[in-house]
FIMARTOR-140400 format. One line per 10 residues: number of its first residue (from 1); their letters; for each residue x, y, z of N, C-alpha, C, O. Coordinates in steps of 0.02 Angstrom, whole numbers. Layout:
% residues N
NUM> a> X:Y:Z:X:Y:Z:X:Y:Z:X:Y:Z  ...
//
This chain:
% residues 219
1> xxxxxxxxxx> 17690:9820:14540:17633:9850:14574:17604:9907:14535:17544:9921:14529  17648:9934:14512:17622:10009:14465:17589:9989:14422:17533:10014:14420  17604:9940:14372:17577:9903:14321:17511:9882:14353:17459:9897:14324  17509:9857:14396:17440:9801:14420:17398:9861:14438:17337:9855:14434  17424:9921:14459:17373:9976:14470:17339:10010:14397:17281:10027:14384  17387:10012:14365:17383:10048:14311:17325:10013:14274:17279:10048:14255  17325:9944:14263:17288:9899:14238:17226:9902:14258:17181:9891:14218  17212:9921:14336:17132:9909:14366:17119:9970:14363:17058:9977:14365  17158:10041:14357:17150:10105:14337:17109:10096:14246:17055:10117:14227  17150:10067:14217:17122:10072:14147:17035:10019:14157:16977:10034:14144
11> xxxxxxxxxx> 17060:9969:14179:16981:9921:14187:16926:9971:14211:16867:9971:14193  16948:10002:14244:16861:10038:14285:16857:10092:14261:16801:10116:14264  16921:10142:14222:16877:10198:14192:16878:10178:14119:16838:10218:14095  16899:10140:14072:16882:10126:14021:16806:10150:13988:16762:10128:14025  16789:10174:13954:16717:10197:13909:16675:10124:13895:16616:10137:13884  16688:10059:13893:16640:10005:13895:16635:9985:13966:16582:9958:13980  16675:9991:14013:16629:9973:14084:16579:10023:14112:16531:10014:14149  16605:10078:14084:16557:10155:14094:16490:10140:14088:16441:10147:14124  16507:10108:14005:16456:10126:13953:16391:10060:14009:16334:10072:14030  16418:10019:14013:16394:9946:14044:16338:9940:14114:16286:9911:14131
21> xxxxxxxxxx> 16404:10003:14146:16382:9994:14210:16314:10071:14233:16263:10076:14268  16344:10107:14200:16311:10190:14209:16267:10187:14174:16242:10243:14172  16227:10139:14127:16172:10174:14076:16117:10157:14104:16117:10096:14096  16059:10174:14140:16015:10126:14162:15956:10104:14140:15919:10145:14113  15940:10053:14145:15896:10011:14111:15912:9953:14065:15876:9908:14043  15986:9970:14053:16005:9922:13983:16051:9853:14026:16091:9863:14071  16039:9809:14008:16043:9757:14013:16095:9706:13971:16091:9704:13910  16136:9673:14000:16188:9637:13959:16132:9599:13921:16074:9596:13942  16158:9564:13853:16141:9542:13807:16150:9448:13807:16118:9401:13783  16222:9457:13854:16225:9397:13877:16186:9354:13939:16199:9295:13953
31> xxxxxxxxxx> 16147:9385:13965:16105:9362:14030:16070:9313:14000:16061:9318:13939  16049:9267:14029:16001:9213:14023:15936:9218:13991:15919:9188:13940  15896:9265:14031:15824:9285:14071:15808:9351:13989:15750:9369:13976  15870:9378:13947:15864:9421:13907:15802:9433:13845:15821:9468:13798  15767:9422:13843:15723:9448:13788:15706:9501:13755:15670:9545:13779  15742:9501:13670:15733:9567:13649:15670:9586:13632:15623:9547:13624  15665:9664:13626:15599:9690:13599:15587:9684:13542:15627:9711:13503  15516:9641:13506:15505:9651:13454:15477:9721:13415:15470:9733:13355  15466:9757:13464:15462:9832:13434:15382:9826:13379:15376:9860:13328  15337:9782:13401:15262:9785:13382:15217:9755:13430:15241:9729:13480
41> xxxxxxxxxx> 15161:9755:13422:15104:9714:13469:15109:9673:13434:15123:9676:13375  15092:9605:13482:15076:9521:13447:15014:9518:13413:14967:9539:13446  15002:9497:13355:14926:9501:13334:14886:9454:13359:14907:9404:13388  14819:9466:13348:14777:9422:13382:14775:9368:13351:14817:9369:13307  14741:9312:13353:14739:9240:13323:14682:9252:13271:14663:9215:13226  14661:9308:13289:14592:9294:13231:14629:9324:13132:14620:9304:13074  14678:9390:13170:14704:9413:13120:14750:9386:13097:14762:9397:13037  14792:9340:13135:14847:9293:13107:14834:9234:13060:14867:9214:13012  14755:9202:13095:14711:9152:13018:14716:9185:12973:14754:9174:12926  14670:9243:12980:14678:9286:12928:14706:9276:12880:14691:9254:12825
51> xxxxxxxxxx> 14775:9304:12916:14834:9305:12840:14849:9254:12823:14852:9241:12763  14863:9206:12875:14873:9144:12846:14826:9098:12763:14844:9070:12712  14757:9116:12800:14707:9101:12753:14716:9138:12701:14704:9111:12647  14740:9214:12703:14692:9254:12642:14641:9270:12638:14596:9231:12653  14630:9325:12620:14574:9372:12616:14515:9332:12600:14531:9278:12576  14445:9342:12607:14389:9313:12594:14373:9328:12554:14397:9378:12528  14326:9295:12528:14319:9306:12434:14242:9344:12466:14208:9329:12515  14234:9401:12409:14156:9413:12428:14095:9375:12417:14101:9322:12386  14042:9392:12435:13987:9330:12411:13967:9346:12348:13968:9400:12320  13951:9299:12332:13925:9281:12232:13864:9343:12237:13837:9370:12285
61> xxxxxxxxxx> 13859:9351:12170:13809:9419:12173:13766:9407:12108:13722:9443:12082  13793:9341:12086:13719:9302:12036:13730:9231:12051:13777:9195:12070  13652:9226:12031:13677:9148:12034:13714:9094:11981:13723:9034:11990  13730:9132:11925:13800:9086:11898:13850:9073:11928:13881:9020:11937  13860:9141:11951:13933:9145:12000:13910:9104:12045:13933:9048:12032  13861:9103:12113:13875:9043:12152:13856:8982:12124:13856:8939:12168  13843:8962:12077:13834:8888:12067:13910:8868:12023:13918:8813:11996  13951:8912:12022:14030:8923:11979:14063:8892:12059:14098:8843:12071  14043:8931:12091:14090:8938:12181:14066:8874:12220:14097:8853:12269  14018:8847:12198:13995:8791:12224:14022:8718:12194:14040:8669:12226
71> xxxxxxxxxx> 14017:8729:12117:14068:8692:12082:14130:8695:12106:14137:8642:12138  14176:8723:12109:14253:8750:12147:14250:8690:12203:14283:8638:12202  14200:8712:12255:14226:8705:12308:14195:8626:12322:14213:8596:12373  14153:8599:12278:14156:8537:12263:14217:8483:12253:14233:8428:12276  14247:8539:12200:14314:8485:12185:14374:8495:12216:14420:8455:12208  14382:8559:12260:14409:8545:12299:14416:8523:12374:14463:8534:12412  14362:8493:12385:14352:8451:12449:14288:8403:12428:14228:8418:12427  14325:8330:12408:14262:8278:12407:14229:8277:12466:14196:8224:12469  14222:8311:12516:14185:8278:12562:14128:8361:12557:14086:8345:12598  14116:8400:12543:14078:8456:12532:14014:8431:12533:13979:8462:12573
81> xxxxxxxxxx> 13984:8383:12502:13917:8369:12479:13910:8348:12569:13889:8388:12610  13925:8297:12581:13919:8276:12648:13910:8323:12719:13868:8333:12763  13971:8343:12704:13964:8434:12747:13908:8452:12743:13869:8442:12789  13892:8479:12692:13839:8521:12687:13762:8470:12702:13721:8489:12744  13756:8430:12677:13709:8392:12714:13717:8378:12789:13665:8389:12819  13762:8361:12822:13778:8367:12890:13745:8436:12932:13714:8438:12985  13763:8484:12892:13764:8569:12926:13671:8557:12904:13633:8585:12945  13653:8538:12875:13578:8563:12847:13553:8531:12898:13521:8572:12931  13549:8450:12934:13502:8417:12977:13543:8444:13048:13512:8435:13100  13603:8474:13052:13588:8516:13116:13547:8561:13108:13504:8563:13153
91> xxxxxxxxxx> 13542:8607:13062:13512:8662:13071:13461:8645:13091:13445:8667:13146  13404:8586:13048:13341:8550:13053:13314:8544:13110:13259:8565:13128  13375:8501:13155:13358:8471:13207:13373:8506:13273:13363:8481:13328  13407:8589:13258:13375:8627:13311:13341:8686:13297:13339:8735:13335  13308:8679:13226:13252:8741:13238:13190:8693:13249:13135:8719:13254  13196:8621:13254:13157:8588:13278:13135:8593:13350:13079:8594:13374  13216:8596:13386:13203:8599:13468:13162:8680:13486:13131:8700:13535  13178:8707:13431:13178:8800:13456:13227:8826:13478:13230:8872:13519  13283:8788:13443:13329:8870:13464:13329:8916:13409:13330:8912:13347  13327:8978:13469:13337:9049:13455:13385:9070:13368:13370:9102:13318
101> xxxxxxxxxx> 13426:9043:13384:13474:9035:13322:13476:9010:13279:13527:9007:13244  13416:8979:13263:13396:8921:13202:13322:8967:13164:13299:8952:13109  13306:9000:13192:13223:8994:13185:13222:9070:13145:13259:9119:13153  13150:9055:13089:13143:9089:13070:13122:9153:13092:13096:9147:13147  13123:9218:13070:13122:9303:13123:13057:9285:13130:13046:9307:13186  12992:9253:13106:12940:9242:13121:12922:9207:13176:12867:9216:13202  12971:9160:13203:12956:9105:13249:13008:9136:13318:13022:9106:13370  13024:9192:13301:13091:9214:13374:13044:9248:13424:12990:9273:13410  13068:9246:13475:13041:9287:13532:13019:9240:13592:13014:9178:13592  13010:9275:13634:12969:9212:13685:12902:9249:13692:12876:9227:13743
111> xxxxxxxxxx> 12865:9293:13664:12819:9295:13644:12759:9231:13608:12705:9205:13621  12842:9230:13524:12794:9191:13484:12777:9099:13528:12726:9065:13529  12836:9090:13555:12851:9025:13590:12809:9034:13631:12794:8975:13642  12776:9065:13664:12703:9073:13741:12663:9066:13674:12610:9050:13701  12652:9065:13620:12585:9078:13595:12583:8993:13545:12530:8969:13527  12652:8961:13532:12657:8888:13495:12617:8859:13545:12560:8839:13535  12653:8856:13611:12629:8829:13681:12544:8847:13687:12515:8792:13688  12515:8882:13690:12445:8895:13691:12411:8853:13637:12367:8813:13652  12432:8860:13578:12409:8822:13501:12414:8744:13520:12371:8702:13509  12481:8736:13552:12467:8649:13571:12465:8636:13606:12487:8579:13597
121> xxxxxxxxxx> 12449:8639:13675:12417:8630:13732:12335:8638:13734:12306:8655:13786  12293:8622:13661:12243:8623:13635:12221:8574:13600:12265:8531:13593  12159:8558:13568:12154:8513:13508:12125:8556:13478:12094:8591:13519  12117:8575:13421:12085:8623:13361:12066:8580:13306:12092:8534:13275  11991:8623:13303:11969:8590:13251:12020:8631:13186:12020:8603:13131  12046:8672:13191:12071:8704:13123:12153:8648:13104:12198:8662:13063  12148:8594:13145:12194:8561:13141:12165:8490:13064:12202:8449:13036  12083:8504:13053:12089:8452:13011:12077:8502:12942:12025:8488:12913  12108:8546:12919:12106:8595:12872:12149:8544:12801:12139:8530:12742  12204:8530:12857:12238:8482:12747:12203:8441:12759:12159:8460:12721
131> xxxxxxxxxx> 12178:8384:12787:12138:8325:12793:12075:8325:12741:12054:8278:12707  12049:8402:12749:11981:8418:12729:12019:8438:12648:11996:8411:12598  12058:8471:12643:12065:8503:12567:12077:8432:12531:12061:8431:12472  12114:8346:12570:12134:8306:12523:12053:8283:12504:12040:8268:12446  11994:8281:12562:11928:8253:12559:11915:8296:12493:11925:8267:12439  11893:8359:12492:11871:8372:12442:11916:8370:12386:11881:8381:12336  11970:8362:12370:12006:8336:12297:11995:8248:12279:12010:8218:12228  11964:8221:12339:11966:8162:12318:11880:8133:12287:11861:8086:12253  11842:8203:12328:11746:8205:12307:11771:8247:12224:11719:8266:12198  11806:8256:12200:11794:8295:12149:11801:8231:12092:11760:8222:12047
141> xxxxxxxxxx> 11872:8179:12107:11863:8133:12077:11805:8078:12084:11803:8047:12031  11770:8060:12119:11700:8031:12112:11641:8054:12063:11602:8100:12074  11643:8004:11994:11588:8039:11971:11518:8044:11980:11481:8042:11931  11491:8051:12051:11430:8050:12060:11417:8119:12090:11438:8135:12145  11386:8153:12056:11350:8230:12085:11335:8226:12168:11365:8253:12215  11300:8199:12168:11249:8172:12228:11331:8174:12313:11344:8203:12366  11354:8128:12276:11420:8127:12333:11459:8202:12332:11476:8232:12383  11469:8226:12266:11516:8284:12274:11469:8345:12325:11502:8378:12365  11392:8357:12321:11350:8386:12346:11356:8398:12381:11352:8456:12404  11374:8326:12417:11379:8328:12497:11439:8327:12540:11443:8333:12601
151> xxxxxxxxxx> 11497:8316:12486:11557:8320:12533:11560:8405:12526:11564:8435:12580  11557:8443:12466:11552:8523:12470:11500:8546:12521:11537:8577:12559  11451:8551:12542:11425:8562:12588:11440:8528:12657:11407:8545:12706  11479:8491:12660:11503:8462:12726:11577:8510:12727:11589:8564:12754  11602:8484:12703:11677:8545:12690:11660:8634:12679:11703:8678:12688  11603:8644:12663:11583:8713:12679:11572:8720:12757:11598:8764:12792  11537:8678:12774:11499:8695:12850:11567:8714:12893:11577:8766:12924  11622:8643:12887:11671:8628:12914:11720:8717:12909:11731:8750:12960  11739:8737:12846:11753:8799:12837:11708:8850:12874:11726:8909:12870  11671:8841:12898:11652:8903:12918:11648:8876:12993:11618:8917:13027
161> xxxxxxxxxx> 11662:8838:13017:11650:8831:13092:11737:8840:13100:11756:8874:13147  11782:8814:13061:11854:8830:13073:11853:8908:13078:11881:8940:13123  11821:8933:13034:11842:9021:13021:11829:9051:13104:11875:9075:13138  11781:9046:13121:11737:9080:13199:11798:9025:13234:11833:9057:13273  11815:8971:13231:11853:8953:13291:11942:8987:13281:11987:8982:13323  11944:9008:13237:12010:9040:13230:11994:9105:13270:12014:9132:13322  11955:9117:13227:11952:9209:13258:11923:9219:13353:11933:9263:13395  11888:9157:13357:11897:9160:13447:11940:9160:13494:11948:9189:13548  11989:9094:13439:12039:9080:13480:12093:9144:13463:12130:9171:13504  12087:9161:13391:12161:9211:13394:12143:9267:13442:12196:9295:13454
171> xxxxxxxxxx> 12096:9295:13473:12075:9337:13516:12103:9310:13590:12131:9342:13635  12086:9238:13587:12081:9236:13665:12178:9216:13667:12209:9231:13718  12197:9197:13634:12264:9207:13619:12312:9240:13639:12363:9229:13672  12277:9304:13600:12318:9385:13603:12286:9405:13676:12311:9459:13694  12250:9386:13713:12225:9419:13780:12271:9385:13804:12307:9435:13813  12309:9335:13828:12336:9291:13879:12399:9304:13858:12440:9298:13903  12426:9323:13790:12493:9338:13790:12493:9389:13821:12530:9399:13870  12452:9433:13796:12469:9534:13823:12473:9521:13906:12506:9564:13935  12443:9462:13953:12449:9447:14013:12486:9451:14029:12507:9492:14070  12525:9390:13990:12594:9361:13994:12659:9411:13978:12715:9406:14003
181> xxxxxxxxxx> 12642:9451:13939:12701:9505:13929:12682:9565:13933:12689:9605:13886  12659:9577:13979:12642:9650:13994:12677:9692:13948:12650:9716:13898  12731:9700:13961:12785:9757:13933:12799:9750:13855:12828:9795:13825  12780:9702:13826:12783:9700:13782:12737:9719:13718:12683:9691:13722  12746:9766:13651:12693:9789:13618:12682:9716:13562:12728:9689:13532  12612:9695:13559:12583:9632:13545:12520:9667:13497:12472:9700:13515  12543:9644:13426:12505:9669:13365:12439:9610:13385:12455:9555:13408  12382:9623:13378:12335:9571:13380:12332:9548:13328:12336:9487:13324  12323:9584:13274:12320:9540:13200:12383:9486:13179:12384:9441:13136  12423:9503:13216:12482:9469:13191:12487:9397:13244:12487:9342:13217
191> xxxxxxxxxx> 12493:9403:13326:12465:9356:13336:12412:9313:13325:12405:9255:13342  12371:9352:13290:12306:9303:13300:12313:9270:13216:12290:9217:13195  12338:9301:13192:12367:9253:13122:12412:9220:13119:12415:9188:13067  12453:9212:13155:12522:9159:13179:12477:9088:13213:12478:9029:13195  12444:9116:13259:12398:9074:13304:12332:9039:13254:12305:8987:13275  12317:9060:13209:12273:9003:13163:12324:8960:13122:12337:8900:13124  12352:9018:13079:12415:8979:13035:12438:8900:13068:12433:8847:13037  12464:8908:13145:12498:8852:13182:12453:8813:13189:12470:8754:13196  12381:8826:13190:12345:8782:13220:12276:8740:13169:12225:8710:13183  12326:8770:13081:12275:8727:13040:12340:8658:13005:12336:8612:12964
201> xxxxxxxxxx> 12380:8679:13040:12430:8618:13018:12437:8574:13056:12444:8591:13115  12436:8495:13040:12460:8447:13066:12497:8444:13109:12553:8469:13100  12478:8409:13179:12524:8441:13248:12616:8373:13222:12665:8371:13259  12612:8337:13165:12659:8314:13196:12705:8355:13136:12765:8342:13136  12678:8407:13080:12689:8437:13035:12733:8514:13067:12772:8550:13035  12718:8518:13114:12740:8582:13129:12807:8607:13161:12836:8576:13205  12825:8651:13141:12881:8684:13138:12878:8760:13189:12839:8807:13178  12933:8755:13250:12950:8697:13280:12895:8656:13319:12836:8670:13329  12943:8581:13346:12908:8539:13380:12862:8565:13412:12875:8622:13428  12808:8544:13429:12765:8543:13496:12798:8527:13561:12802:8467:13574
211> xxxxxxxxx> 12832:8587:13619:12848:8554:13689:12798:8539:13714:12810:8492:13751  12719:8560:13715:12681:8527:13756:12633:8481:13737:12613:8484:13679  12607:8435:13778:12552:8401:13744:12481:8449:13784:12476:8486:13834  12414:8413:13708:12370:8441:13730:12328:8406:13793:12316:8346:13802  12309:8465:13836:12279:8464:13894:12340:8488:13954:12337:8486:14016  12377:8503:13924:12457:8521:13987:12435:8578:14013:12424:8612:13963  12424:8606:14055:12423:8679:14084:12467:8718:14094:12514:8705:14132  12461:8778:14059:12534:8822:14074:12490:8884:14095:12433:8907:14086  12583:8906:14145:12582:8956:14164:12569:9014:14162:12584:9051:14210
//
């Protein structure tokens, strides 16, 4: 009996059941549920590519160097040429639709987009402007005076009735946008030169598409 006391005397004051039972917060090592501390934050996934990848090379800063980096990355991925043609007719085919994210800083805003919409929801005569420049390169090859006479004075007249219909319309233009966007500061010269520009090119030529057809009424 002395012994069997003596024994559960040494078990419970012993310095490792002390240590075990009295420290708080610490946790057997053997538990199931145990997870040690890694003693850092987990990194994010963006910084873990990162390293994985390696640092980014900076961009070429002549063009030997990128046509060197373009070579590279040719041979190391046959399919590059393809890629990159792939990535180019997306781009194409949505600064075609008008998105925001495709389009040149000239063509952004919903400004400039109220004012495409005005340009083609129209017919303009400033729409037969290349039509007219191929007429007169093609009166220059005719060698008869008499014909060239008259396509230059027909292609003059034509020039000058485009000029007055630009400058009406880029006016009446810039009045219906400033409507349309009150709050917004609207250069007139700049619309009203966006607004001929769009409207001496070929409607199926233009960049982006036409959403409306002409005679549509907008808002």
């Amino acid at each position: 009996m002395r012994f069997l006391r003596r024994s559960g005397t040494t078990t419970e004051d012993s310095p490792e059941a002390g240590t075990a039972e009295g420290a708080p917060g610490i946790e057997s090592h053997n538990n199931k549920g145990y997870t040690p501390a890694k003693g850092r934050a987990t990194p994010k996934r963006r910084e873990a590519e990162g390293k994985r990848r390696g640092p980014v090379a900076p961009p070429p800063r002549t063009m030997r160097e990128s046509m060197k980096r373009n070579r590279e990355l040719k041979k190391s991925n046959p399919n590059y040429k393809a890629e990159r043609r792939a990535e180019a007719q997306e781009r194409q085919r949505r600064m075609a639709e008008g998105d925001e994210r495709y389009l040149m800083p000239r063509d952004k805003g919903p400004v400039k987009a109220h004012v495409r919409d005005l340009v083609d929801s129209r017919r303009n005569l400033l729409g037969l402007f290349m039509p007219l420049a191929l007429v007169v390169f093609l009166a220059l090859l005719i060698p008869y005076p008499r014909i060239q006479q008259y396509a230059t004075l027909l292609c003059t007249l034509l020039l000058l009735a485009m000029a007055v219909e630009g400058f009406i319309s880029g006016r009446r233009i810039t009045k219906q946008a400033r409507e349309k966007f009150p709050k917004e500061t609207i250069n007139g010269r700049s619309i009203g030169w966006y607004a001929f520009v769009r409207a001496s090119q070929i409607r199926k030529l233009r960049m982006p598409k036409p959403r409306v057809k002409p005679g549509d009424a907008l808002s």
